[in-house]
C-alpha positions in Angstrom: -85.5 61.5 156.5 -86.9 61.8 153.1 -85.3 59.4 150.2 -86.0 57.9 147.0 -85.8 55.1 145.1 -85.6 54.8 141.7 -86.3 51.2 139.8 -85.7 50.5 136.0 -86.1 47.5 133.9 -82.8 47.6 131.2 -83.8 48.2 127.1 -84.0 45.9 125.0 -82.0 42.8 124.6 -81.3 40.3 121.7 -83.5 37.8 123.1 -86.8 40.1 123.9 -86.1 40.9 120.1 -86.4 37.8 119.3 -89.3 37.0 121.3 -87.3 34.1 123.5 -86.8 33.3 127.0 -84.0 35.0 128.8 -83.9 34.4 131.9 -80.0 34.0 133.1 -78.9 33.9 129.6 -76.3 37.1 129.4 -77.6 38.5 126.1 -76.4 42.3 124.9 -78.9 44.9 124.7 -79.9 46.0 121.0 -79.3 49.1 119.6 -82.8 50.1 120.5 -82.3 48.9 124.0 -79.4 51.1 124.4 -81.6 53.9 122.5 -83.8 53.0 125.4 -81.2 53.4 127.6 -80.1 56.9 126.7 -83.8 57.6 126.5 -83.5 56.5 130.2 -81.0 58.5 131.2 -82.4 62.1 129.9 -85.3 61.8 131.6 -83.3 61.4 134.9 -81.3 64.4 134.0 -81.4 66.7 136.8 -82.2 64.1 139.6 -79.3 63.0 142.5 -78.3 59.9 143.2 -76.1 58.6 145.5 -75.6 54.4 145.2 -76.6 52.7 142.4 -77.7 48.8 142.0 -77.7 46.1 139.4 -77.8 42.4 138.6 -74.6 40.3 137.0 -76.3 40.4 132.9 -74.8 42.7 131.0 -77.8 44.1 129.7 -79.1 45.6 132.8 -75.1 46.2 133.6 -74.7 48.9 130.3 -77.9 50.2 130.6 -76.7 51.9 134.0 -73.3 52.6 132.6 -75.6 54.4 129.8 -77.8 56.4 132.1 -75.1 57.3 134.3 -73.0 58.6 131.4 -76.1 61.0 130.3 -76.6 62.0 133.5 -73.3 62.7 134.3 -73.1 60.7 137.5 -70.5 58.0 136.0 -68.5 58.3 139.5 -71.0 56.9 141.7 -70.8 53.5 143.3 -72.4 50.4 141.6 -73.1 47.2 143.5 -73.8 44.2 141.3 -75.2 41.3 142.8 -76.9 37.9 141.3 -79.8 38.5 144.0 -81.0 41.3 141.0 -80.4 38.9 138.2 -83.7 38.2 136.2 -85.8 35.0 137.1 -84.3 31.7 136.0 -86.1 30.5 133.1 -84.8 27.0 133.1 -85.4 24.8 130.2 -87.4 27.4 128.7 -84.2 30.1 128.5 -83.4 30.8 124.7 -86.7 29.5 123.3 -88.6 31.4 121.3 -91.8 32.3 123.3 -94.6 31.6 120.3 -92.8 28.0 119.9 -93.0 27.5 122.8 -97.1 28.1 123.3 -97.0 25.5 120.2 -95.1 22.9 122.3 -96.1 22.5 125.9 -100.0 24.8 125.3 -100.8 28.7 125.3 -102.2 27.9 128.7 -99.3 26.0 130.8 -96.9 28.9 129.0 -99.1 31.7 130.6 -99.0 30.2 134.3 -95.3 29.8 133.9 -95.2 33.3 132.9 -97.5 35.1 134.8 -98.3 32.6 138.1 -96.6 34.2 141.2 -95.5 30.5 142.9 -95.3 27.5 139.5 -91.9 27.2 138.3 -91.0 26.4 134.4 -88.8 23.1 134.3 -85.8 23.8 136.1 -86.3 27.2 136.6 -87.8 29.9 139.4 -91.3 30.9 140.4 -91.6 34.5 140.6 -92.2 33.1 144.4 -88.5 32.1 144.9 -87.2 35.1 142.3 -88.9 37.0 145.4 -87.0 35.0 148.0 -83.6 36.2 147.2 -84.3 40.0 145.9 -86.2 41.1 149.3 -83.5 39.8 151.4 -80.6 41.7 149.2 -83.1 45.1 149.3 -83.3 44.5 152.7 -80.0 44.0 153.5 -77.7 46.4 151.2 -81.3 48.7 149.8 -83.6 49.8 152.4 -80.6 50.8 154.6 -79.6 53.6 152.6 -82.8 54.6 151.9 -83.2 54.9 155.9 -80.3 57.1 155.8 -81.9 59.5 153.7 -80.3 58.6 150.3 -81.3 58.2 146.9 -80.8 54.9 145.5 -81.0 54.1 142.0 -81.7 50.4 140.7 -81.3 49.0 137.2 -82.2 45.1 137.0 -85.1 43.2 135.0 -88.9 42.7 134.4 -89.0 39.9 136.9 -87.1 41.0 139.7 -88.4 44.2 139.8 -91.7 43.6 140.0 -90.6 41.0 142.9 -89.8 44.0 144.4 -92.4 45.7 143.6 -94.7 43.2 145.4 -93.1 44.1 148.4 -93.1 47.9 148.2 -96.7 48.7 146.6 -98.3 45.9 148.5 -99.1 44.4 145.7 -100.8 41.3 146.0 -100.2 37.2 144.0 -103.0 37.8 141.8 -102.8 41.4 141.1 -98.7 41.3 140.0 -99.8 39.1 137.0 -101.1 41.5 135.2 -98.2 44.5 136.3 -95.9 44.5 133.1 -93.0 47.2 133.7 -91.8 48.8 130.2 -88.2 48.9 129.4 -86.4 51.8 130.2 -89.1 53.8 131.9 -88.1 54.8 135.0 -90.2 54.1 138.3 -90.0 56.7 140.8 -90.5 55.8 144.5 -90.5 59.4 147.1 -90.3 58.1 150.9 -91.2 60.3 153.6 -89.0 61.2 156.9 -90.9 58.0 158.4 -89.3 55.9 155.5 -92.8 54.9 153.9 -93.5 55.6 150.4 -95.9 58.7 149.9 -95.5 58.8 146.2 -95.1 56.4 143.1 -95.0 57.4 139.2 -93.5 56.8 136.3 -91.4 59.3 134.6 -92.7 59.0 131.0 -92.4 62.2 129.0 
């Protein structure tokens, strides 16, 4: 049964304006963000869905409320679980990022950043941010999809490309260098054997 899956990372937020760490800091989207948002939401004009998923932050919470306003889909359910919440920055969370490079070296900053399994202080790898997104998707997600539904998710940079991971096969090296835009939608087309025979971007 044929299905799809739709993944976007919310606009812009206070704290990627200001260049910090957010982590699980629940920061409001900017006024571009929700610009980003709407942007969002028009280019999914025209396209059915029939659950809808996000994290706990508000930022990823009103940039669904914003797309499914445009889209006029507003009645549809939305599950919001912590399992979608962006990677726990730890100490790091609310930082700025370039003060930070100054502090503990450009280098260790990167590998806390970009390195699929080594944690910042007191926060998540993109290893354990892994460990409680696939379990969710496959618990509450990949069911629906089964059943032949479209299933649209709105979360962050981090857990989405934990996801990611899983559904493009995409290996510990290679996901360091996938960066996911904010609100540009990622569009995944399943065939009637439930694996994926498409994946784009909608951009224009």
């Amino acid at each position: 049964m044929k299905s799809q899956l739709t993944i976007v990372r919310h606009g812009q937020s206070e704290y990627n304006l200001q260049n910090r760490f957010t982590g699980f800091a629940d920061v409001d989207l900017t006024n571009q963000g929700r610009e980003e948002a709407a942007m969002c939401g028009r280019k999914l004009i025209g396209m059915h869905f029939d659950d809808c998923f996000t994290s706990v932050l508000k930022r990823a919470i009103e940039t669904l409320d914003i797309i499914l306003d445009i889209i006029n889909q507003k009645q549809l359910p939305v599950f919001k679980d912590a399992a979608l919440n962006e990677r726990n920055y730890g100490d790091l969370q609310g930082l700025n990022k370039a003060e930070t490079s100054e502090k503990y070296g450009a280098e260790k900053v990167h590998l806390w950043r970009r390195s699929f399994d080594v944690a910042p202080p007191g926060g998540e790898s993109l290893k354990q941010t892994q460990e409680r997104v696939l379990p969710y998707y496959y618990a509450h997600i990949e069911p629906l999809l089964q059943q032949g539904k479209n299933v649209l998710i709105v979360a962050h940079g981090n857990s989405l490309r934990a996801l990611m991971m899983h559904l493009e096969n995409i290996g510990t090296e290679a996901i360091s260098h996938v960066e996911l835009l904010t609100g540009v939608p990622r569009v995944y087309d399943f065939d009637e054997s439930g694996k994926i025979a498409t994946v784009g971007h909608i951009s224009d």
